[in-house]
C-alpha positions as CSV (number, residue, x, y, z in Angstrom):
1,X,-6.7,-47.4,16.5
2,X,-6.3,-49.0,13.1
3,X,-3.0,-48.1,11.4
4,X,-2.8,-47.7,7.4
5,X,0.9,-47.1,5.5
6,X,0.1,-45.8,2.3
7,X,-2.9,-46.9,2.2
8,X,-2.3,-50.7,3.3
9,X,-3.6,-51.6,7.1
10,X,-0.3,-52.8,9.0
11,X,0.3,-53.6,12.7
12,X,2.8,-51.5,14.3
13,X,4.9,-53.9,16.5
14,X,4.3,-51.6,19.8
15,X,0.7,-50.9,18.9
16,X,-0.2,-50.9,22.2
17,X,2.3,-48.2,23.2
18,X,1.2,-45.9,21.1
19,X,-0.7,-43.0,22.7
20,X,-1.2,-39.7,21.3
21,X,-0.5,-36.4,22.7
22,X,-1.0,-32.9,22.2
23,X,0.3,-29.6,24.1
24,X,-1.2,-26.4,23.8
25,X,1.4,-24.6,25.2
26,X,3.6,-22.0,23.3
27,X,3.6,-23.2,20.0
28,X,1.5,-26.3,20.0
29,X,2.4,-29.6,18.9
30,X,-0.4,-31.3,17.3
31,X,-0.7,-34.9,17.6
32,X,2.3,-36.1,18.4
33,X,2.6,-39.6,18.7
34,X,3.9,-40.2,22.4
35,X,7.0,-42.9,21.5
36,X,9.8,-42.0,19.6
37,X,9.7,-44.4,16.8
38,X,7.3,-46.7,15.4
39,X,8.2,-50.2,14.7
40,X,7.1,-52.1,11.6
41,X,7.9,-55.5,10.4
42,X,6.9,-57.5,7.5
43,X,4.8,-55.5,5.3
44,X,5.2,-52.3,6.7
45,X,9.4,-52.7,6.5
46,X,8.2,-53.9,2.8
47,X,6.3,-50.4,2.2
48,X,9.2,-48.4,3.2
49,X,11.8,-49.9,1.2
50,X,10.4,-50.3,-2.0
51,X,9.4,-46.4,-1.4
52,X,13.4,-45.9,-1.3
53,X,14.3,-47.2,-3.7
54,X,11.9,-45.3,-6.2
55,X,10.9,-42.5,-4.3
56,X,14.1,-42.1,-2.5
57,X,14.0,-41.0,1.7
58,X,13.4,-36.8,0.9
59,X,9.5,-37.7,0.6
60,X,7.5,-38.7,3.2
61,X,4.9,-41.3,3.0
62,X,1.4,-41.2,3.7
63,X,0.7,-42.8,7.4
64,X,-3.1,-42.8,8.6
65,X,-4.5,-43.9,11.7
66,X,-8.6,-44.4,12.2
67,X,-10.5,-43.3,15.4
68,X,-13.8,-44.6,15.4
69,X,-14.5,-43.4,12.0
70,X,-12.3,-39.9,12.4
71,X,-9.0,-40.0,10.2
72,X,-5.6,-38.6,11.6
73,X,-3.2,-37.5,8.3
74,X,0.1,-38.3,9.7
75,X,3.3,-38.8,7.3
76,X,6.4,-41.1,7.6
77,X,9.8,-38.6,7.7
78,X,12.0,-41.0,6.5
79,X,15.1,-38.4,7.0
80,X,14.8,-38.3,10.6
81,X,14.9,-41.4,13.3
82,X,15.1,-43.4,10.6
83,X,16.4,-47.7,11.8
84,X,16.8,-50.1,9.3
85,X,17.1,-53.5,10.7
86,X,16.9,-56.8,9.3
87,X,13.5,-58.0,10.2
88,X,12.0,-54.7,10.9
89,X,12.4,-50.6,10.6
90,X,11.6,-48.2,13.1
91,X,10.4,-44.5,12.0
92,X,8.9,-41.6,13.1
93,X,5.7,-40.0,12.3
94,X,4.7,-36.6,12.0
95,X,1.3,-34.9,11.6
96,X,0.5,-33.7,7.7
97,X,-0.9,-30.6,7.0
98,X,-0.5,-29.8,11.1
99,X,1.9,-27.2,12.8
100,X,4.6,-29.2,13.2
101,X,5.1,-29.4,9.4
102,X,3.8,-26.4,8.5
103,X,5.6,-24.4,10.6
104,X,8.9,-26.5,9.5
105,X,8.1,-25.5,5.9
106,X,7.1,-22.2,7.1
107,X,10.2,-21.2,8.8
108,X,12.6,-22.1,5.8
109,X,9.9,-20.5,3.0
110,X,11.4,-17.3,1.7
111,X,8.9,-14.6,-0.5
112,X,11.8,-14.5,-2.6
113,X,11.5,-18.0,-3.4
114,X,8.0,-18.1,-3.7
115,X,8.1,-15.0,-6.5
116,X,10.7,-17.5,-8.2
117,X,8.2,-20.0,-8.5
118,X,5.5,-17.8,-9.9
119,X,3.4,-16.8,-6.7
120,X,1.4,-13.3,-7.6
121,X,1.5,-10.8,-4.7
122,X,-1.3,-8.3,-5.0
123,X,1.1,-5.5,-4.5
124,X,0.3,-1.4,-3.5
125,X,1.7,1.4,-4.4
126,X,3.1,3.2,-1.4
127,X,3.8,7.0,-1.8
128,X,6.6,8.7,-0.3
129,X,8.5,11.8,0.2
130,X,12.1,12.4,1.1
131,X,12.2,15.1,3.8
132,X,15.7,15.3,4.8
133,X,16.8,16.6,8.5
134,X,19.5,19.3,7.3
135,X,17.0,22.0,7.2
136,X,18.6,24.7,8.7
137,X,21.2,24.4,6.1
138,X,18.8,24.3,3.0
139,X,17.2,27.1,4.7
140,X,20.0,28.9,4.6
141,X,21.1,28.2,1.4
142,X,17.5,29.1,0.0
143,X,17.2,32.3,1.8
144,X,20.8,33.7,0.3
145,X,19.6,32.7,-3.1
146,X,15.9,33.7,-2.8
147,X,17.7,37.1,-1.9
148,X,20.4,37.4,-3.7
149,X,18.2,36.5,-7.2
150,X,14.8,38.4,-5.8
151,X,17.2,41.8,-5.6
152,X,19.0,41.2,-8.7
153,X,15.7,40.8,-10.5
154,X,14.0,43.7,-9.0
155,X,17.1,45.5,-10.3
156,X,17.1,44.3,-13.6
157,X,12.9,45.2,-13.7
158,X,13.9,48.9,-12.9
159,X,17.1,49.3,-15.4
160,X,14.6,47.8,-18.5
161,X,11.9,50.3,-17.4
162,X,14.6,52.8,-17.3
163,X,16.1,51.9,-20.3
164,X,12.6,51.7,-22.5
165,X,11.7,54.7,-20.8
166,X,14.7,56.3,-22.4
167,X,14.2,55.0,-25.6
168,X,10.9,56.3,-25.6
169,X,11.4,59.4,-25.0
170,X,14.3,59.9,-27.5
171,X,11.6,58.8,-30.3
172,X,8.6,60.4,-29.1
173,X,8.6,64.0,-31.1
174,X,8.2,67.0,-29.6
175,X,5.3,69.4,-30.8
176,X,7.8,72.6,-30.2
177,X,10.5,71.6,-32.1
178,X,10.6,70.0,-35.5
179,X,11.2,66.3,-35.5
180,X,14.9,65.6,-35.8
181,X,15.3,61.8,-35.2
182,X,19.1,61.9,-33.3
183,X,19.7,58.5,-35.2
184,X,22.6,57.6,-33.0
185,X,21.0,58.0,-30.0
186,X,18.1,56.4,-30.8
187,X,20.2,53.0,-31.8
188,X,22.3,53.6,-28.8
189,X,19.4,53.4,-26.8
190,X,18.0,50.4,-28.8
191,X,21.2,48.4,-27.4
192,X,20.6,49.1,-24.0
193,X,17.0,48.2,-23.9
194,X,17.6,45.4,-25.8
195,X,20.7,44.3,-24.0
196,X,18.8,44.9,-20.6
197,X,15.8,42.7,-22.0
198,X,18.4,39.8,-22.5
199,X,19.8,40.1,-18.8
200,X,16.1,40.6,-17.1
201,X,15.2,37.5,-18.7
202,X,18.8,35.7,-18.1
203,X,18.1,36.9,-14.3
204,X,14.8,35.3,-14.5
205,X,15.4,32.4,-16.6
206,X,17.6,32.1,-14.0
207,X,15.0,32.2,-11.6
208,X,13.5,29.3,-12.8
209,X,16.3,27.4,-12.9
210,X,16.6,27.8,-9.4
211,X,13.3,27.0,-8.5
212,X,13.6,24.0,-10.3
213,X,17.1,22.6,-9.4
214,X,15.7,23.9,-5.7
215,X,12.7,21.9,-6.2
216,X,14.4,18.4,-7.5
217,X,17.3,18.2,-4.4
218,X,15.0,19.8,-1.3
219,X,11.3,19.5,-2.4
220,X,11.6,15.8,-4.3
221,X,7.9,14.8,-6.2
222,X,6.3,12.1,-4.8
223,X,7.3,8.8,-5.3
224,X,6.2,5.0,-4.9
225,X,7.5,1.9,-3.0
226,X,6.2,-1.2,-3.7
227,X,4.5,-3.2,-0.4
228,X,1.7,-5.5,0.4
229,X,-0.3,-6.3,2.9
230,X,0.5,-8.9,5.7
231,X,-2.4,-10.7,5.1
232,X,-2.4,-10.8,1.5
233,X,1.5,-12.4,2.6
234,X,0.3,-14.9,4.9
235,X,-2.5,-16.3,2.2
236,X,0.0,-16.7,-0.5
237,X,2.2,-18.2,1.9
238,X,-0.3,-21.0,3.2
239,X,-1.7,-21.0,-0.5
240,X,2.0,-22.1,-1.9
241,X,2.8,-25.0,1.2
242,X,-1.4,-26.2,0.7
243,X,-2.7,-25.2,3.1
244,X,-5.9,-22.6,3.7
245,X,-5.4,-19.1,5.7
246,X,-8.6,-18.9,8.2
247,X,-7.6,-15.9,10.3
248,X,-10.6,-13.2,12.1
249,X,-7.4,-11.5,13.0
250,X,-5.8,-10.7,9.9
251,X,-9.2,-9.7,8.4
252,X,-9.9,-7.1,11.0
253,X,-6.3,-5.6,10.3
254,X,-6.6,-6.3,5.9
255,X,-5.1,-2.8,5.7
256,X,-1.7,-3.6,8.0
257,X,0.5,-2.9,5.0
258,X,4.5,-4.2,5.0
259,X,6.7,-1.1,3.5
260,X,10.3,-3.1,2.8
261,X,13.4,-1.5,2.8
262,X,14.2,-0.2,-0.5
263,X,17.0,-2.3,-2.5
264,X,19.4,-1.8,-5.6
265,X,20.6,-3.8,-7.6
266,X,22.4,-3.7,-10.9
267,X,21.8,0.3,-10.9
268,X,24.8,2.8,-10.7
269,X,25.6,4.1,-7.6
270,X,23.4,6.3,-5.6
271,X,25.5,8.9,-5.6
272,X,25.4,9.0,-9.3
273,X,21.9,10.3,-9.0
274,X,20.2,13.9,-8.2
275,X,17.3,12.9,-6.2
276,X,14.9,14.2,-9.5
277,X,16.6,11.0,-10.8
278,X,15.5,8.5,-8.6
279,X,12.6,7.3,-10.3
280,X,13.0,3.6,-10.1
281,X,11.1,1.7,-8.2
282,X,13.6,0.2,-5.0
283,X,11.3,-2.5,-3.2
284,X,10.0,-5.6,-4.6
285,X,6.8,-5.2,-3.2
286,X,7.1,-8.5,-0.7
287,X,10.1,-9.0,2.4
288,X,13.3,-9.8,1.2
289,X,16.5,-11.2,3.3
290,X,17.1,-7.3,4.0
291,X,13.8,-7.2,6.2
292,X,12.9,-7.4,9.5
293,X,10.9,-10.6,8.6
294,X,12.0,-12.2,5.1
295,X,10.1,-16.0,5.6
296,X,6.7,-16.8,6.2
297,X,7.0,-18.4,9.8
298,X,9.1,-15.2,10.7
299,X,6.1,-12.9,9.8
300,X,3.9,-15.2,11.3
301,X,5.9,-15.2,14.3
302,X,5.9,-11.3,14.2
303,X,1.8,-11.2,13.9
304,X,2.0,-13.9,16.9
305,X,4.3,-11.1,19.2
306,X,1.9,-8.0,18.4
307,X,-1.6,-9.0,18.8
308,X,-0.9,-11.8,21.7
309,X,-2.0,-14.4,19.2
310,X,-1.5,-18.3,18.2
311,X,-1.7,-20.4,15.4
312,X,-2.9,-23.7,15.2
313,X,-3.2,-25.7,11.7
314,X,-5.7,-28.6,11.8
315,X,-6.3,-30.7,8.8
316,X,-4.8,-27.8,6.2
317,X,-6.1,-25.1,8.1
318,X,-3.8,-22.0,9.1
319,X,-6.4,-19.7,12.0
320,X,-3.9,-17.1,13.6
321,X,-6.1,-15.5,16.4
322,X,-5.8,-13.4,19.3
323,X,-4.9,-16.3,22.1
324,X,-8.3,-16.6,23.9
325,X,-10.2,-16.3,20.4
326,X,-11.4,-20.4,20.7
327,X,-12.5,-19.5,24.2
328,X,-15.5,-17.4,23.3
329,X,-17.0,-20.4,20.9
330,X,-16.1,-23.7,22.9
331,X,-19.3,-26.1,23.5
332,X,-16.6,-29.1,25.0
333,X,-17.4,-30.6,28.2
334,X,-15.7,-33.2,30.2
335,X,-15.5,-34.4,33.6
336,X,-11.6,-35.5,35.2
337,X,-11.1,-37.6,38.0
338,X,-9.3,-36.2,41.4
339,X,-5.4,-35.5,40.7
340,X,-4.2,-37.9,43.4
341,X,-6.5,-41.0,42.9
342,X,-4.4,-42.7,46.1
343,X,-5.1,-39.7,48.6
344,X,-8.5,-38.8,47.4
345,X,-7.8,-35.1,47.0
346,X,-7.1,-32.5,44.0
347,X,-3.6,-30.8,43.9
348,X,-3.4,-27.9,41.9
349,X,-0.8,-24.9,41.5
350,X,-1.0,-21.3,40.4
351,X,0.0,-19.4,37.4
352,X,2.3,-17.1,39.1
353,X,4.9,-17.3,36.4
354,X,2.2,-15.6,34.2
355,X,2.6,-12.8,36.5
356,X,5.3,-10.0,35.2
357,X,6.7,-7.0,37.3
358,X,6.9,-4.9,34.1
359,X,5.6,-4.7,30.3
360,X,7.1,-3.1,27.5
361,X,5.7,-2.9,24.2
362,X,7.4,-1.0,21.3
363,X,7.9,-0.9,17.6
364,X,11.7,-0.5,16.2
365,X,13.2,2.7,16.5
366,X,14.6,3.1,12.8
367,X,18.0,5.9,13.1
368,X,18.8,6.1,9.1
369,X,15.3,7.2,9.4
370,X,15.0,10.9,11.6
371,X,11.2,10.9,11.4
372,X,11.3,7.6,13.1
373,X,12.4,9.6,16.5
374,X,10.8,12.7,15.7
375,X,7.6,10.5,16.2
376,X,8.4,8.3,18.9
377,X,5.5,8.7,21.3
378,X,3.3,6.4,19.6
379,X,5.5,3.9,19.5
380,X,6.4,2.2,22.7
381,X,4.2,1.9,25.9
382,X,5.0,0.7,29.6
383,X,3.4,-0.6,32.3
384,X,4.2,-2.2,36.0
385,X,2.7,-4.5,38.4
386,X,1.8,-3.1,42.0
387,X,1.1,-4.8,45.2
388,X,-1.5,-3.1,46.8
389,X,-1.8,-3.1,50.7
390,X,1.8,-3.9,51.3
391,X,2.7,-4.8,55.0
392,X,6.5,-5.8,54.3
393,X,7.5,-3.8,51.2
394,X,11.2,-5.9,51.3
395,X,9.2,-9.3,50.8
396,X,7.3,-8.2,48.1
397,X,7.8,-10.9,45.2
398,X,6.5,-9.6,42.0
399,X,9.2,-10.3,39.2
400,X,9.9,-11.0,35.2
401,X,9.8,-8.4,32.1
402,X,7.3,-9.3,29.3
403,X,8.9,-7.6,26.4
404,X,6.4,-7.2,23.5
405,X,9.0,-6.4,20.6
406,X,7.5,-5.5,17.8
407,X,10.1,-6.2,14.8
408,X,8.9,-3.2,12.7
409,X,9.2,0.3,12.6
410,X,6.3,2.3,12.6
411,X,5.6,4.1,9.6
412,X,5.0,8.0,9.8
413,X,2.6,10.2,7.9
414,X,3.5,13.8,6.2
415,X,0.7,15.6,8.3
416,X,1.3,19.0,8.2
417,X,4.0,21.6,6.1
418,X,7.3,21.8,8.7
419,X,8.6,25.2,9.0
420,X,11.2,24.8,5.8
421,X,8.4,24.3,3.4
422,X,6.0,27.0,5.0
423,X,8.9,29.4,4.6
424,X,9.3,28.3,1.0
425,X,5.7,28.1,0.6
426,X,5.4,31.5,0.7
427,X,8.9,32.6,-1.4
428,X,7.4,30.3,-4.0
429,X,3.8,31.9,-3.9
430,X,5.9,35.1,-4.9
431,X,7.3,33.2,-8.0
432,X,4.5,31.9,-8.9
433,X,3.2,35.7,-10.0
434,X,6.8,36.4,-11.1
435,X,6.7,33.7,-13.3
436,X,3.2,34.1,-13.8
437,X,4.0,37.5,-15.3
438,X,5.8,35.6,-18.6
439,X,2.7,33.9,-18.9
440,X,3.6,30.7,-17.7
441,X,1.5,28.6,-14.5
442,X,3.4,26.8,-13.4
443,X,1.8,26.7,-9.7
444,X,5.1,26.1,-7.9
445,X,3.8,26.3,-3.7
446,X,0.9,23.3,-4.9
447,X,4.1,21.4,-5.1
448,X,4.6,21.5,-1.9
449,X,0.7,21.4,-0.5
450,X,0.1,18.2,-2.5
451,X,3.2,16.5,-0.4
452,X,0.7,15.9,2.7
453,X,-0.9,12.7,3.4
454,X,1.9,10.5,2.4
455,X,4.4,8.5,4.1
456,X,7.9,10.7,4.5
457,X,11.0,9.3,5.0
458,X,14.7,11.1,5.9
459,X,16.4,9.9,3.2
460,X,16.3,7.2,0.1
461,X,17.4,4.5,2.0
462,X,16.5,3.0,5.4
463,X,17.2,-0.2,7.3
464,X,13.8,-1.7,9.4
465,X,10.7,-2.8,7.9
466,X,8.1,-0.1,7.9
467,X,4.3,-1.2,9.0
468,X,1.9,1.2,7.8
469,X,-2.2,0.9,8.5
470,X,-2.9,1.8,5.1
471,X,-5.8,2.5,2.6
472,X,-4.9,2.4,-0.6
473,X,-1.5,2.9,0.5
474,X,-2.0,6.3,2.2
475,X,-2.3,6.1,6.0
476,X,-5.4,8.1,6.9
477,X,-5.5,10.7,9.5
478,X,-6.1,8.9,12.7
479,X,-3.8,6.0,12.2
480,X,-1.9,6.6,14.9
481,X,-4.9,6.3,17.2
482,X,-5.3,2.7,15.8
483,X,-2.2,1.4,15.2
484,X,0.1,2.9,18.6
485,X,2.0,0.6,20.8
486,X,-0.5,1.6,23.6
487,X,-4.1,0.8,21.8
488,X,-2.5,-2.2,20.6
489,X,-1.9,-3.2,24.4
490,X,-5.4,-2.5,25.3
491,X,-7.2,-4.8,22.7
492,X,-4.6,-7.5,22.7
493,X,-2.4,-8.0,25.7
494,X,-4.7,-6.3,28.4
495,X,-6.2,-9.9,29.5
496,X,-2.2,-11.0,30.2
497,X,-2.2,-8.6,33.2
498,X,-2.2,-11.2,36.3
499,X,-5.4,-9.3,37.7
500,X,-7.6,-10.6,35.5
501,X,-5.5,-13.5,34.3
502,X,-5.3,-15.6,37.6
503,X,-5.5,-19.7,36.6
504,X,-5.5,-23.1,38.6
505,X,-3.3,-25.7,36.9
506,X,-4.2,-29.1,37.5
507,X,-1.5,-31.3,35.8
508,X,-2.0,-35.5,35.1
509,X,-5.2,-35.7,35.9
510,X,-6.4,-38.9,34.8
511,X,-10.1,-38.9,33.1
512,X,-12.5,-41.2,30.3
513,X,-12.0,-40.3,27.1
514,X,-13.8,-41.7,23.9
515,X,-12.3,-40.5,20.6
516,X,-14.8,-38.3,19.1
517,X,-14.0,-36.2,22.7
518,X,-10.3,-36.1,21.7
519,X,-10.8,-35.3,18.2
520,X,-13.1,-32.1,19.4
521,X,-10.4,-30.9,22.2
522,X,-8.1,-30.7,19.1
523,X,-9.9,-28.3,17.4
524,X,-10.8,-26.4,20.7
525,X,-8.5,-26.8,23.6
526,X,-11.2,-25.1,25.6
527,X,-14.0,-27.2,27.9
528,X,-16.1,-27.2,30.5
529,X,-15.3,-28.6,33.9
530,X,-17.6,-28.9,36.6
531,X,-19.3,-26.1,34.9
532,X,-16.2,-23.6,34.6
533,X,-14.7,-23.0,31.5
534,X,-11.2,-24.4,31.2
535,X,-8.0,-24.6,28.8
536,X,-6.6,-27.3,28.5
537,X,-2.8,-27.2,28.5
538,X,-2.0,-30.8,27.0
539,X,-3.5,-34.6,26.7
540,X,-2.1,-37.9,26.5
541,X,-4.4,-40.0,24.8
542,X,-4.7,-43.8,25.0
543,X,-7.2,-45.5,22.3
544,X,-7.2,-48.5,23.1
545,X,-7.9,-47.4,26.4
546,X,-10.5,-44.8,26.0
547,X,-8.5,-42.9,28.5
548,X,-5.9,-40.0,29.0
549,X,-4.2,-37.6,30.7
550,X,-4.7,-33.9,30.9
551,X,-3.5,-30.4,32.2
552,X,-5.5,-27.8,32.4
553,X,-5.9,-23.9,33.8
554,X,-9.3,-23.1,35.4
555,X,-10.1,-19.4,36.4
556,X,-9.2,-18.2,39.6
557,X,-8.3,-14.7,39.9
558,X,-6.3,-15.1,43.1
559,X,-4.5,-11.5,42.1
560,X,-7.8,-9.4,42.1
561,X,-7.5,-6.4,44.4
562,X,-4.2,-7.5,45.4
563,X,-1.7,-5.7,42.5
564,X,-2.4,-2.9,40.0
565,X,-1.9,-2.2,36.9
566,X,0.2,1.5,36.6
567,X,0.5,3.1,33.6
568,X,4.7,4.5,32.9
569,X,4.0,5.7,29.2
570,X,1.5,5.8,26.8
């Protein structure tokens, strides 16, 4: 390995310590160097002050090593394990535009701030309706009113036709007598019909009022929230830190749409509003520190927890795929040595803490939000792990809860009219042709009909992030049948079950390594060995050794027709 510090070829004091390592597991460390500190003297200690003193210790500085022709991009972190001594320092490296540093800039990198600094979300326009859980009460109250109102202006209809009736009569001549226009009765009756005109259409103006005022607090017009998608997220996200989003994932779920809780700020109160009033737009369109996930590692992690996937950043790349994704496309092949060279045998162990008793995967349960429990089936599933053919029930060892927690609550669409607004439905069909008979159309009960497709919340404000799968920020009919806790378990964490999932580990198995081997088992931790496909877990690399270490899982499903997978809920 040749060594360059900003650009200038140096030799590390403990060159020949230096190996490189990466691990696979959980959230993988790329290329870490395998000492703690690097130790330069002479010209590299040279490099590093003159960098302080202009540059200051906040900025890295470039550090390159060369294998056979491939280039590693690490960096100096000058704020960490930093030694200063007087013929040498000693540093630490880390790998540029890998996970490590992604993910630390990730993890700190608010949406907020990246608005600030002038990042363009491609927001939607999310509509929603306000259906609030007091129904028997509005029903109440609109039933009294509807009746109280319908009766007095049934009443009123009858006095006018009585009273022009009247009036007609008293100026209508009679062909037996001779016309004698009784004057005073005839203006007498004028009042009445006139003052009986003014009250039907006070009663009926009245009416209307009602309708409307009825209309505003119970039947609220459809309104928008801001949101975006989680992909269009991620992509500014890498975008802003320079890096490049390359995710199969996240393009087969482009419509998985983030609904943020609404905020308020420097507005008057909420209570200084009639819900006709809240026209103002509450969400920003991206996650905010009120969210379930308000940085860009935190809805990383989030996509990570709900599809069973991983991310791993190689040279500026972000790919976030379903964990077994680099499985399917991995032409590697190597060929280790025995695990215990001195006894001339393998050793290997099995993958038993893989194996979980019990699986629960659910969305939040949102309780300023009603609907959120009035549509709770699709949003948690269960499932155990059986022995089957059980001899000794009391020694049966099957142990461990895999709890897949999604941090969002699952956004639910107005399907159908509820019983309130079919009951109203009908009350306002009737005005409609009451109001229909002044001429006006105004088409009250489409109010109401247009209200179905959208998302419907309790009340204006609730406290988890919604997820929606929407299209053009209306879920479509069958999005529960995509989106549910239970068909998300069946495409993405079915192949954890331990049935199918069985695994050999062979740990520090020694083997011949060049580097353009090591540099392709960093792009895809999957090889073949002896002809079966294997992950590898981690490798210690030595270059100047053409050597290294591994770990590594090779398919044995041990647990096949021994356990079963039961079904709680679904």
């Amino acid at each position: 390995m040749k060594h360059f510090l900003n650009g200038v070829e140096i030799a590390p004091r403990n060159v020949l310590e230096i190996g490189l390592i990466t691990d696979y597991t959980g959230n993988p460390e790329m290329l870490q160097v395998d000492t703690d500190t690097i130790i330069l003297p002479r010209e590299g200690k040279d490099i590093i002050m003159q960098h302080i003193l202009t540059q200051g210790v906040f900025e890295g500085i470039p550090y390159t090593i060369k294998l056979d022709g491939v280039t590693l991009d690490y960096y100096v972190d000058l704020t960490e394990s930093l030694n200063i001594k007087d013929y040498e320092v000693e540093v630490k490296i880390k790998k540029r535009k890998g996970f490590d540093n992604f993910f630390e800039n990730a993890q700190g990198l608010s949406f907020e701030l990246m608005a600030k600094k002038g990042v363009n979300f491609d927001f939607i326009n999310i509509p929603y309706l306000i259906i609030p859980e007091n129904q028997t009460e509005i029903a109440l109250t609109i039933s009294l009113a509807s009746y109280a109102l319908t009766k007095e202006a049934i009443q009123a209809t009858k006095d006018l036709v009585t009273a022009t009736r009247d009036l007609i009569e008293a100026v209508t001549p009679n062909a037996s007598i001779p016309p004698v226009p009784p004057i005073g009765e005839i203006i007498s009756l004028s009042l009445a019909v006139v003052a009986q005109l003014a009250y039907t259409i006070a009663v009926y103006v009245a009416l209307i009022k009602l309708l409307n005022q009825l209309l505003a607090l119970v039947f609220p017009k459809v309104r928008f929230y801001k949101g975006a998608t989680i992909r269009e997220l991620i992509k500014k996200g890498c975008e802003f830190l320079g890096y490049t989003l390359d995710s199969k994932l996240l393009d087969a779920w482009q419509n998985l749409t983030i609904m943020p809780v609404p905020l308020i700020k420097e507005k008057k109160s909420i209570f200084n509003f009639i819900q006709n009033d809240l026209n103002f737009s509450f969400t920003k369109g991206y996650p905010t520190a009120q969210d379930s996930v308000s940085t860009l590692g935190e809805l990383i992690n989030a996509v990570e927890i709900q599809f069973n996937a991983r991310t791993k950043v190689l040279n500026g790349v972000v790919q976030i795929e379903r964990r077994d994704y680099w499985k399917n496309i991995s032409l590697n092949t190597t060929l280790p040595a025995l695990t215990l060279q001195n006894e001339r045998q393998n050793q290997y162990r099995l993958n038993t803490e893989e194996a979980w008793k019990r699986t629960y995967i659910h969305y939040q349960v949102d309780y300023s939000d009603v609907h959120t429990l009035d549509a709770f089936d699709p949003t948690d599933a269960e499932y155990s792990t059986e022995p089957l053919n059980v001899i000794n029930s009391d020694l049966v060892s099957i142990r461990g809860f895999n709890d897949v927690n999604i941090p969002f609550a699952l956004g639910v669409r107005k399907g159908e009219l509820n019983w309130l607004e079919k009951f109203c439905k009908a009350f306002l069909n009737l005005a409609d042709a009451v109001v229909g008979l002044f001429g006006n159309n105004i088409n009250y009960s489409a109010l109401i009909t247009n209200r179905l497709g959208v998302t419907q919340i309790s009340q204006q404000y609730y406290s988890v992030t919604k997820l929606l799968y929407a299209v053009n920020g209306r879920q479509p009919s069958n999005y529960i049948d995509k989106i549910k806790a239970s068909k998300i378990y069946q495409d993405y964490h079915k192949i954890n079950e331990i049935n199918i999932n069985g695994y050999k580990i062979y740990s520090d198995v020694p083997m011949r390594l060049n580097p353009q081997e090591f540099i392709s088992l960093l792009d895809n931790n999957y090889t073949y060995i002896n002809g079966v496909l294997c992950e590898i877990l981690s490798i210690r690399y030595t270059d100047e050794q053409s050597s290294a270490i591994i770990s590594y899982k090779e398919p044995y499903n041990y647990a096949d027709g021994k356990v079963e997978i039961l079904t709680i809920n679904q």
